[in-house]
N, C-alpha and C positions, 0 to 999 in steps of 0.2 A: 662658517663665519670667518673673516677677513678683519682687520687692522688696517686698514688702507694708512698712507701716511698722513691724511688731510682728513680722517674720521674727524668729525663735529662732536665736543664734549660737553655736555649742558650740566659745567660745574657749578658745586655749592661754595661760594667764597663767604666763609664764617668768621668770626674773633673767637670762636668756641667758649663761649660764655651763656648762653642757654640752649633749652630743644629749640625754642623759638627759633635762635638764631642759625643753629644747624639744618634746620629745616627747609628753612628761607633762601629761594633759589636767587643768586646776585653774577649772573656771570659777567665777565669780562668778557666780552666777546668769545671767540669757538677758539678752546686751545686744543695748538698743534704741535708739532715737533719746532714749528719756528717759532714757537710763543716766546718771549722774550724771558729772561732770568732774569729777572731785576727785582723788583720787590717781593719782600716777606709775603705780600697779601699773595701775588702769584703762585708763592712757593705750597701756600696753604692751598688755594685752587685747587691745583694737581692735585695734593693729599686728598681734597675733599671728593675729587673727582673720582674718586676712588670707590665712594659709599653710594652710588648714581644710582645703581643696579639692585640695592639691597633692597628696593622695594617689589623685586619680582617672587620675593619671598612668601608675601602674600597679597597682590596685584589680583585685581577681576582680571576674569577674561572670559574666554569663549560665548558660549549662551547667556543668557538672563537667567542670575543668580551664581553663575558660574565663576571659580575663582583658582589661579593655582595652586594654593594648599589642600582644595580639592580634590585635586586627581590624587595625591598622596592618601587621602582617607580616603575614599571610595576605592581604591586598590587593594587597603585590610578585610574587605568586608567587613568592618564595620561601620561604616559612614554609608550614606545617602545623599542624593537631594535632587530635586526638582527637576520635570524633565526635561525642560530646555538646557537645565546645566550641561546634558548627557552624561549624566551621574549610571545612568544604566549602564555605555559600552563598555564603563570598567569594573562594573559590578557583574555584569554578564562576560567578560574578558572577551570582548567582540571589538575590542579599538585598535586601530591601527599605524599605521606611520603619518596619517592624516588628520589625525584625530585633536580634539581641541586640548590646551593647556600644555602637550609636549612640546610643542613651537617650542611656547612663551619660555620657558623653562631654558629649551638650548640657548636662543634667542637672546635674553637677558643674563645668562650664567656669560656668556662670552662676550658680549657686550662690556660689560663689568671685566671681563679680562685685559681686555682692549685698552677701557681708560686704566687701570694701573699699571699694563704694560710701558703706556705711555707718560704715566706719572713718573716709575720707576727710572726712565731715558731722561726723565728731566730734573727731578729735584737733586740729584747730585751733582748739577751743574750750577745750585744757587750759591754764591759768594756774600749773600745780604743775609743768612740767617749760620745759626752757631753749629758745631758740630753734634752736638744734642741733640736739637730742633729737628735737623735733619738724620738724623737716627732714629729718631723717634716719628717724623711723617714717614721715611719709608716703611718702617716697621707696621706702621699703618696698614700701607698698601700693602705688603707683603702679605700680612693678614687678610685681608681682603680677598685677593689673588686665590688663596689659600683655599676659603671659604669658597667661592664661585667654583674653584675646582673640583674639591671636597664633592658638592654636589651634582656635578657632570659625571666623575666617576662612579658616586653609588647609583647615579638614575641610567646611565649607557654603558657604562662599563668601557672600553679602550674607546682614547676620544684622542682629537686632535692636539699636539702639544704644540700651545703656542706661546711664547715668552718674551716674545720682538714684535718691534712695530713692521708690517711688512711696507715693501715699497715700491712694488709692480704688481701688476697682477698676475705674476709670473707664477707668482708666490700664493695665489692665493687656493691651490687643491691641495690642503693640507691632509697626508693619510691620518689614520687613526694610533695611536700610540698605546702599549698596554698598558690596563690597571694600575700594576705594579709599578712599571719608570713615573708614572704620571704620580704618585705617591713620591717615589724616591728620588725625583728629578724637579719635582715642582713644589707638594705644599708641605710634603716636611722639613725641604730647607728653609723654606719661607718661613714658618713659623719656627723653626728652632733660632735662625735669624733673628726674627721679630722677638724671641727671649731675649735677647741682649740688650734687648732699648731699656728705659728708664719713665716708661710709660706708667702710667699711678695703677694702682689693684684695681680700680673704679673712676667709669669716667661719666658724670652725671649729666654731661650733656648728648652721651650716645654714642661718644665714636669709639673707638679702640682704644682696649684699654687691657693693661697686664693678665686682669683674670678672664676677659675674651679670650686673650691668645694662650692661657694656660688651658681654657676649658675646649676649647678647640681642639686644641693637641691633645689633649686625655682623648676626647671622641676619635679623632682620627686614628690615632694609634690603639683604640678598643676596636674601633673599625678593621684594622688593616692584621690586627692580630685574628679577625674571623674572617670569611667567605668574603670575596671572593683570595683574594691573598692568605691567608691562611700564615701571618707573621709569627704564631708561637706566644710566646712565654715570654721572651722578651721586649715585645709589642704590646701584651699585659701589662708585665712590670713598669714600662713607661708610662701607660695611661693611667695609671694608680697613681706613681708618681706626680704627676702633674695636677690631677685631682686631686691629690690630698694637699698640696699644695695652694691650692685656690682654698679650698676647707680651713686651713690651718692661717691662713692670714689674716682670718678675725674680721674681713671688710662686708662678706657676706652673711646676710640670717634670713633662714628662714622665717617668713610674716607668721604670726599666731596663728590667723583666719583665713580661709580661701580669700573672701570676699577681699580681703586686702589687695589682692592681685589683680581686682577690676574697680581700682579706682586711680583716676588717671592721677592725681596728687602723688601716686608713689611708683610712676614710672621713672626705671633707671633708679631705684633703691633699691634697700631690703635685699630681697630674695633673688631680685634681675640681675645677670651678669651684664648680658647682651642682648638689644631691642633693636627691631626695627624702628623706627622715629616716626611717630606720627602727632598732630597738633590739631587745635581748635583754628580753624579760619586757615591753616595752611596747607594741611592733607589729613586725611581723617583717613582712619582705619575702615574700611570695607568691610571688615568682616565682624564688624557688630548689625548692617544690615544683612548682608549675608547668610546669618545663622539662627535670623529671627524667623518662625513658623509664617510660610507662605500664605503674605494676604489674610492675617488674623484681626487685623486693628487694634494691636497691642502697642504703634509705636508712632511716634510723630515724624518717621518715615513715607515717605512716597510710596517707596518699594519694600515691601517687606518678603524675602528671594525664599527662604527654606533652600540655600544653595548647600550646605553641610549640613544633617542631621543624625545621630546616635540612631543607632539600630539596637531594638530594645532587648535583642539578648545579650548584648554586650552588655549595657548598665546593669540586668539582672542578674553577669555572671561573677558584680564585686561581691565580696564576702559581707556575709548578713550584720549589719551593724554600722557600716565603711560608713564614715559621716561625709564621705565626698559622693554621695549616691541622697546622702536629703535634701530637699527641696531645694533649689536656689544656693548650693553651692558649686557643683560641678555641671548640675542638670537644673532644668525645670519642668512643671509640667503646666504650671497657671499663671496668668501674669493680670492685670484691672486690663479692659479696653479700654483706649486712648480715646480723651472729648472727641476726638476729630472725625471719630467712628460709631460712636454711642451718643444716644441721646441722654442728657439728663433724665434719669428716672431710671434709665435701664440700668439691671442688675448686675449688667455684664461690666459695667464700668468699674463693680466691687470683684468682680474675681470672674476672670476666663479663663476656662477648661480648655486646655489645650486638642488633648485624645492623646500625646502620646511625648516623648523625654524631647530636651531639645538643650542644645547647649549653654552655659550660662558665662563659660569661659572670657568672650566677646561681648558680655553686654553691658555696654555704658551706658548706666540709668541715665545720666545726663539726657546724653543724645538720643537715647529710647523714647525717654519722656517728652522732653522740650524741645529740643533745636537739631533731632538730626546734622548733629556733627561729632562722630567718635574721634577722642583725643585718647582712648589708650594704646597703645604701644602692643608692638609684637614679638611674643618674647621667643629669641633665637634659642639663649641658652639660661636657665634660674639653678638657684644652689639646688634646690633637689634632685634635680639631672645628673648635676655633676658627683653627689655624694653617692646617687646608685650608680654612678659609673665607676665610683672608686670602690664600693662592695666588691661589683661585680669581677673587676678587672683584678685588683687583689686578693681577690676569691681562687681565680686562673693561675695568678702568678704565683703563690703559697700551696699550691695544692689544697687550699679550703679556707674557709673564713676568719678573719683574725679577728679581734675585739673591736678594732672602731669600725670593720665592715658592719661588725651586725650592731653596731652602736648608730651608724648611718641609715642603716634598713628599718631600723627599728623607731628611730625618730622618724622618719616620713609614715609609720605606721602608727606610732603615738599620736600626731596629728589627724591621723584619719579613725580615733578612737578605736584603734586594733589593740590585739595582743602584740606580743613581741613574736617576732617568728618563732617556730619548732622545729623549723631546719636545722639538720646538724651537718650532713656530709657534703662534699663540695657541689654533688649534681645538685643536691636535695636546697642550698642555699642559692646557688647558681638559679634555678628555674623561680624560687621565690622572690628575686631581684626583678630578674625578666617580667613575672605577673603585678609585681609595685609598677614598676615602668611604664608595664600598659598602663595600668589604671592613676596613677598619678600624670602621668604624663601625655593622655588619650585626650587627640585631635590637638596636638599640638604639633604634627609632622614629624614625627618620631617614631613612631610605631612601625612604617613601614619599613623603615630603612633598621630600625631589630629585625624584622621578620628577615630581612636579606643578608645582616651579616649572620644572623645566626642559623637561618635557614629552617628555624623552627617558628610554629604560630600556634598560636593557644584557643585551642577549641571552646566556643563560648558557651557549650551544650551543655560538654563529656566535664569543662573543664582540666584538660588533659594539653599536654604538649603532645605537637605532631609534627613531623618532619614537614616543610615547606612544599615540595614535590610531590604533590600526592593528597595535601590538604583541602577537603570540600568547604567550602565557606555556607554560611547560611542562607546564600541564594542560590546553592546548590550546583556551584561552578570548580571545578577542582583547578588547583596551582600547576603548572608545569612550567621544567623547566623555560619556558619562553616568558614565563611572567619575571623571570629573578634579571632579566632589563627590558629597557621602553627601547622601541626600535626610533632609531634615528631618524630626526624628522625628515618627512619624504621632500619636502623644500632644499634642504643640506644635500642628501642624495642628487638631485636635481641637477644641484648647480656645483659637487662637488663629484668629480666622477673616482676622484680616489679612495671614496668613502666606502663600507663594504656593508651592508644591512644586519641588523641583531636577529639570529634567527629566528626563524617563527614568524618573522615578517616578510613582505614582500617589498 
């Protein structure tokens, strides 16, 4: 992937005063390196241009029903879905450098790098907006930068560093750079940078915002403290840090009820730090059709994909009681079939048997029922992520758990009508973090990228942690190390001959 100097930016020019307005594509024309510096509204452009790409986060693609948050869960063995998704070549680990959704993934991660590269060349050139203002959009982009990178590195491992707009195509077989410089050279200055801006704890219209780039940096640095980098203790110590810090600014709470979390009225509250932006009439979330049982006539959908479904020894492996395992809060199994499918009379219109668990994460009754158009949002990062991240990580960094770790763990467990954990020593709280995680945090693209820094994965049989390398999944496919990265797409190879393949690939 290249920056040419005349790349085409299809930016969002906002007054950032609603989702509506964030959403709503208004370009000025294609901006370039010669765009002009003159008005505030330009100045915003760039910044906005920045959030372009956020939607490859979870974008359809490949087959019918197919989506990229997909390949992420159907890589845990625990997800599924439909066979046109080709949900099978990563559940049978038979995919290759050709394979659908890794494209999209490089594709759009660098894409998104491209426009802040070029945002970053330009907003320090505006003389119409304050020093603030501009402090604050680049911190933006920084972040942003960050994020796109953040995910290049966990899904390929040593990747191209690119930080300039190029301007031949001299320039464009860019080699691959390691893991580690691509952390230490690109998105922990970026974001340690984007601390200094004066950005609000909470930003209601979606863009970047203080506890984004707080809760970012916890992850990153819990990341780079495990596999592949192996940072230590004081990789820990910062990610705790910055997580207890988003915790402790009172802007975030956790919702009472699951169900809070699927309904679009409190997208960008509560519990959300960080959303992808999605709206009624202006782009609708995919993945409430997406996730809906393939072809049931449950919805006033066209398509109804079964492209992500729960594999039901996972749901069977939460502990006996978990209220995120009854009906129509994390899962379901029944739903009425839709007039559009049933006749009057039919019984099916009062309750349809599904046969087997299906996500309830994605599903906006609105758009199920009525008008197929999901408006809820996709949440990157919500308070509960980040408060098991500060368990976790100040779990590592203290030699074992202090009080508000297990004060943390233990409220995500009170919500889910648990005991309080019985872990006491640091492995023994350490692994009961890791199994809240899955299950509080399952199919929300999270799971996999634990399984990688930690390099262990939670048998959903034995119920047992097991080393990553060596782990059989429940379709009977075992882990090696070739699964712990996605081989570079064979497109990249193609046309980049500096590029070198992740092994295991051809």
């Amino acid at each position: 992937m290249v920056n040419l100097k005349y790349i085409t930016l299809c930016s969002l020019l906002f007054m950032a005063t609603s989702c509506k307005d964030f959403l709503e594509e208004k370009p000025t024309n294609a901006l370039t390196t010669d765009s002009p510096v003159s008005s505030p509204d330009i100045a915003r452009a760039f910044a906005n241009s920045a959030y372009g790409n956020i939607g490859t986060l979870n974008n359809s693609g490949g087959g019918w029903g197919g989506s990229n948050p997909g390949l992420l869960e159907y890589m845990t063995g625990k997800g599924d879905g439909n066979a046109q998704s080709e949900a099978f070549k990563f559940t049978e680990l038979t995919y290759d450098a050709r394979a659908f959704y890794i494209d999209n993934w490089w594709q759009g991660m660098y894409a998104g790098i491209a426009k802040c590269n070029l945002a970053l060349s330009k907003i320090g050139e505006f003389n119409s907006i304050t020093d603030v203002e501009k402090t604050n959009m680049l911190a933006e982009v920084r972040t942003m930068r960050a994020l796109y990178y953040f995910y290049l590195v966990r899904m390929f491992g040593d990747v191209p560093k690119i930080t300039e707009l190029a301007t031949s195509l001299n320039e464009v077989e860019t080699p691959r750079s390691p893991v580690k410089e691509i952390y230490d050279e690109i998105i922990i200055p970026d974001l340690l940078e984007a601390e200094k801006s004066t950005l609000p704890w909470r930003d209601e219209t979606g863009k970047v915002s203080m506890g984004f780039i707080k809760s970012l940096l916890a992850d990153v640095y819990l990341t780079y403290a495990g596999y592949p980098v192996q940072g230590g203790q004081t990789a820990y110590a910062e990610s705790a840090k910055r997580s207890l810090e988003v915790i402790n600014s009172g802007v975030f709470s956790l919702f009472p009820e699951y169900n809070d979390m699927i309904n679009p009225a409190n997208n960008n509250k509560g519990e959300f730090v960080f959303q992808v932006q999605h709206a009624k009439d202006i782009r609708h979330n995919y993945l409430t059709p997406q996730t809906l049982p393939t072809l049931r006539g449950i919805a006033a959908y066209a398509d109804e994909y079964g492209g992500i479904t729960p594999r039901r020894e996972f749901i069977q492996s939460y502990e006996p009681g978990d209220k995120r395992t009854e009906e129509k809060q994390f899962y379901y199994t029944f739903y009425k079939g839709h007039p559009n499918d049933y006749p009057v009379g039919d019984p099916r219109r009062d309750r349809l048997d599904l046969g087997g668990y299906y996500i309830y994460k994605y599903f906006d009754k609105q758009a199920v029922d009525v008008d197929a158009k999901a408006s809820l949002n996709f949440t990157v990062y919500r308070l509960a992520d980040v408060m098991l991240m500060y368990a976790e990580a100040s779990n590592r960094a203290e030699g074992g758990p202090n009080p508000n770790a297990r004060m943390y763990l233990n409220m995500i467990r009170e919500r889910a009508k648990l005991l309080p954990t019985t872990a006491v020593t640091q492995d023994e709280f350490e692994k009961a973090v890791w199994t809240e995680r899955y299950f509080e945090l399952a199919y929300e693209n999270k799971m996999w990228f634990d399984m990688l820094r930690t390099r262990m994965v939670r048998n959903d049989i034995t119920k047992q942690w097991e080393n990553f390398v060596g782990h059989t999944t429940v379709y009977g496919k075992t882990f090696t190390e070739s699964q712990l990265l996605f081989p570079i797409p064979q497109r990249e190879i193609d046309n980049n001959k500096s590029l070198v393949q992740n092994p295991g690939f051809n």
